[in-house]
C-alpha positions in Angstrom: -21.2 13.5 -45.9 -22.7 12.8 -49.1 -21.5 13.4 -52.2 -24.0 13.5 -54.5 -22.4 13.5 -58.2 -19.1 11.5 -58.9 -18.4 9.4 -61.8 -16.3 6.3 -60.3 -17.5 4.7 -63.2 -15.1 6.5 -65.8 -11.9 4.5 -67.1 -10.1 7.2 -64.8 -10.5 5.0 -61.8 -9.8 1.8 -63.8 -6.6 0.7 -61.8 -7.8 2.0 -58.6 -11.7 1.9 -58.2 -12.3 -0.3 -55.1 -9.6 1.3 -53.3 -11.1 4.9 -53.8 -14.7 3.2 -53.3 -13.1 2.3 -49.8 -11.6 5.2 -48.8 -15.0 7.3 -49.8 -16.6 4.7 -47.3 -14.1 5.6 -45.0 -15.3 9.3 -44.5 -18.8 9.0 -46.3 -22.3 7.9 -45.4 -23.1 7.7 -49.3 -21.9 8.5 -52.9 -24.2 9.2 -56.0 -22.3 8.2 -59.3 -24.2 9.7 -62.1 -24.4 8.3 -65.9 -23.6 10.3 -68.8 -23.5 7.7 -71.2 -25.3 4.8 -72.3 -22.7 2.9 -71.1 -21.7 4.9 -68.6 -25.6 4.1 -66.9 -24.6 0.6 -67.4 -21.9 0.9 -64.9 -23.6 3.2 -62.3 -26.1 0.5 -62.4 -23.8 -2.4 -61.6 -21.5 -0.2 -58.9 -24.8 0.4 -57.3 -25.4 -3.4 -57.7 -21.9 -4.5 -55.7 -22.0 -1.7 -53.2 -25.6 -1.7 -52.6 -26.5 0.7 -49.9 -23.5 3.0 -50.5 -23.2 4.2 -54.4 -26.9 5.1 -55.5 -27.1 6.0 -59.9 -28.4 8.8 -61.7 -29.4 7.9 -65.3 -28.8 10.2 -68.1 -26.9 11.6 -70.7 -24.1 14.6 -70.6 -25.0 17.2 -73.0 -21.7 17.2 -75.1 -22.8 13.7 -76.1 -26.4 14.7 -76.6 -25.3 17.3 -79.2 -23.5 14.7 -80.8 -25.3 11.6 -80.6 -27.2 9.8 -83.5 -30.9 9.9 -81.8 -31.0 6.1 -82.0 -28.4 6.0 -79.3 -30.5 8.5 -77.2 -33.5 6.1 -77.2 -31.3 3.1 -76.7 -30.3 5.1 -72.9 -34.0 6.2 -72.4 -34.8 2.4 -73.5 -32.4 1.5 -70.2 -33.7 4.2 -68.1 -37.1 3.4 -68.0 -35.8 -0.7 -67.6 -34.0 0.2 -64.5 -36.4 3.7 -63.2 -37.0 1.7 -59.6 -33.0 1.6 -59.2 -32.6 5.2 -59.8 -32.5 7.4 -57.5 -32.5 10.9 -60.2 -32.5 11.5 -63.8 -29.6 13.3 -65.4 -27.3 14.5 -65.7 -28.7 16.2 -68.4 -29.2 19.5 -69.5 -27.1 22.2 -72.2 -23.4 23.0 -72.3 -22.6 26.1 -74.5 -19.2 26.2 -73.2 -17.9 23.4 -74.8 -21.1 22.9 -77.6 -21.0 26.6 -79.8 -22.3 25.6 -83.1 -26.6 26.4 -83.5 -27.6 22.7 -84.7 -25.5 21.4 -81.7 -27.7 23.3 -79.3 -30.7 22.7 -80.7 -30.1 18.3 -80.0 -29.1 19.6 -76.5 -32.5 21.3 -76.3 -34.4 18.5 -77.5 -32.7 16.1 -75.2 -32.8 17.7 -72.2 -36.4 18.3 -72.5 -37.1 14.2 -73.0 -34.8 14.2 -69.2 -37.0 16.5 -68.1 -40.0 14.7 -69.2 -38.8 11.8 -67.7 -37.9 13.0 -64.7 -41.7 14.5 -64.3 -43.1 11.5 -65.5 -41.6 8.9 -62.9 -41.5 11.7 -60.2 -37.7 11.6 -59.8 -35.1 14.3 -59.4 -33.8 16.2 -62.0 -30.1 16.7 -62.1 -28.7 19.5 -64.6 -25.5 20.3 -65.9 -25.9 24.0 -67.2 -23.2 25.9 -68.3 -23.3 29.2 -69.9 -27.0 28.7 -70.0 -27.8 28.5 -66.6 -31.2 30.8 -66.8 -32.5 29.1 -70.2 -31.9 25.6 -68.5 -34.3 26.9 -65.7 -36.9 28.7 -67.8 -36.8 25.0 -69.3 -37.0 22.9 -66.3 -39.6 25.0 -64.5 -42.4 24.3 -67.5 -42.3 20.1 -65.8 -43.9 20.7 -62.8 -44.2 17.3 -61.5 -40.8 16.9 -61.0 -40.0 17.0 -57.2 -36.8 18.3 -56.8 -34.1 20.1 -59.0 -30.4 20.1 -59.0 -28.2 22.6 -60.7 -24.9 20.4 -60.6 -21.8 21.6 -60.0 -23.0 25.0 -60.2 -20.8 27.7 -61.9 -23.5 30.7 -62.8 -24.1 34.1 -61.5 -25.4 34.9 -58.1 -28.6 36.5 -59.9 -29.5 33.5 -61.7 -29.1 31.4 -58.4 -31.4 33.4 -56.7 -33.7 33.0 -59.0 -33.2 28.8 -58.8 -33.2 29.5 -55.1 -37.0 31.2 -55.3 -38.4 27.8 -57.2 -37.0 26.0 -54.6 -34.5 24.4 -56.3 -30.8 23.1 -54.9 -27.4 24.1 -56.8 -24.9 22.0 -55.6 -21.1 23.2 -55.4 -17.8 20.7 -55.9 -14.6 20.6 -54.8 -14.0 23.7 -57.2 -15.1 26.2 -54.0 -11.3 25.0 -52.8 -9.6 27.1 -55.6 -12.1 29.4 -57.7 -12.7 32.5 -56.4 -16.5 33.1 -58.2 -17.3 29.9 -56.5 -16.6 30.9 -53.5 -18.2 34.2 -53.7 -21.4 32.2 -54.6 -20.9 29.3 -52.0 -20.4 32.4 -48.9 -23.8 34.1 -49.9 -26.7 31.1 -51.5 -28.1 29.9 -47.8 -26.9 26.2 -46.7 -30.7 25.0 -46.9 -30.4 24.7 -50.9 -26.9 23.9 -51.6 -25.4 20.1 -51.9 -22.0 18.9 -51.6 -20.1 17.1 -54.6 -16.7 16.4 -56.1 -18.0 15.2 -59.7 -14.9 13.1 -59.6 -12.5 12.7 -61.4 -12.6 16.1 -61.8 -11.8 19.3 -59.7 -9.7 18.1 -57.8 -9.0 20.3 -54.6 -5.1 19.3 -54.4 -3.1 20.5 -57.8 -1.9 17.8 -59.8 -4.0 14.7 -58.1 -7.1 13.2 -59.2 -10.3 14.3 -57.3 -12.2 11.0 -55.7 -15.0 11.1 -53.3 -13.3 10.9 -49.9 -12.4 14.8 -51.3 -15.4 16.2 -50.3 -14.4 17.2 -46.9 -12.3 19.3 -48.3 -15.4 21.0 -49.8 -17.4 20.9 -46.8 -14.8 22.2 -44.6 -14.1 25.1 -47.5 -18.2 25.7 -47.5 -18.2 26.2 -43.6 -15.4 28.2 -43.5 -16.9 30.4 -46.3 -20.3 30.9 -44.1 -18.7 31.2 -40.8 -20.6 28.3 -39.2 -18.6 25.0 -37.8 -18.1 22.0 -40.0 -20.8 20.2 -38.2 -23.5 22.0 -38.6 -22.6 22.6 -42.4 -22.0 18.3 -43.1 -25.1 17.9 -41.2 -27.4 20.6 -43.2 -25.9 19.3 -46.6 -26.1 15.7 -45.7 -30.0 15.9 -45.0 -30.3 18.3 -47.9 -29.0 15.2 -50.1 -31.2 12.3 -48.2 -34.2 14.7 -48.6 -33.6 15.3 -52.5 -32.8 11.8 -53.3 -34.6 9.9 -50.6 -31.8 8.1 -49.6 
């Protein structure tokens, strides 16, 4: 198993980090903690650091704080990503949010950004991984204009099942949390997009599958075993398809 966006980084896991670090080493083969600020990249880059081998960093910047951000601070985590491109194994997240961002000047800096990720991500070959929401399509018409970058992500994936056919038919991956455990539109997607473009995540501390606890990484079987039971296939088979769908995406 491989989850392939957490944020173990966040002040969430302050009092407890190591010990869920452990117990996702316990029942993973590898966890990708990804940055969504500048100093959030920081430390992705030093977890990667001290559990070299096991936690592997995306490096970007979460499209709330793109909307909000004084562009100075957007170069500054550019700046950094280009310092440390050779440790990372993906750009992003990055992308748009119009759930949470609804004001027009708001989404135009998400726009902007997201394109210099993109660029990025084209420019040093790297995967691209977006967090879309509520403008799922317009983040692919975006994306698919870079096409140098190898492989894209749709994180966390919560759009319609027309749009994900349509990220399905460039070859892209959308990637489902813990949230297939409890939402019912998730699951409806997670039973019908085929196993050879989906990855597994929790994007801890978030979405937790068990009400009232804090998701962590060791949580993905809950997803996987959720995901198989969804396409009527054993576990196995479904670990072993998303697992090599992650090493091939991230070459890890």
């Amino acid at each position: 198993m491989i989850d392939t966006h957490a944020h173990v980084d966040f002040k969430d896991f302050n009092k407890n980090r190591e010990e869920v670090i452990t117990r996702a080493k316990d029942k993973l083969m590898a966890l990708i903690n990804s940055g969504a600020t500048l100093g959030g990249n920081r430390r992705a880059l030093e977890l990667s650091k001290k559990h070299k081998g096991f936690i592997y960093p995306t490096l970007g910047f979460h499209p709330v704080n793109s909307s909000k951000a004084e562009f100075k601070v957007v170069e500054e985590v550019i700046d950094l990503i280009e310092d440390n491109i050779e440790k990372a194994v993906g750009i992003g997240e990055a992308g748009m949010d119009y759930y949470h961002v609804k004001d027009l000047e708001g989404r135009r800096k998400q726009e902007k950004v997201f394109k210099l990720f993109a660029n990025l991500a084209a420019e040093y070959e790297l995967p691209l991984v977006i967090h879309a929401r509520e403008c799922e399509e317009k983040a692919l018409n975006i994306v698919k204009k870079f096409n140098s970058i190898p492989e894209v992500v749709f994180h966390c994936y919560s759009g319609d099942y027309q749009t994900a056919q349509k990220i399905i038919e460039e070859e892209y991956y959308v990637s489902f949390s813990t949230m297939i455990c409890f939402s019912k539109h998730h699951q409806d997607l997670a039973a019908k997009i085929p196993l050879k473009s989906i990855l597994t995540e929790t994007d801890s501390p978030y979405l937790s599958p068990f009400k009232g606890e804090k998701n962590e990484p060791s949580f993905l079987y809950e997803a996987i075993d959720k995901l198989a039971k969804l396409q009527s296939l054993p576990f196995k088979k479904v670990d072993k398809i998303t697992e090599n769908n992650a090493k091939y995406v991230f070459k890890i």
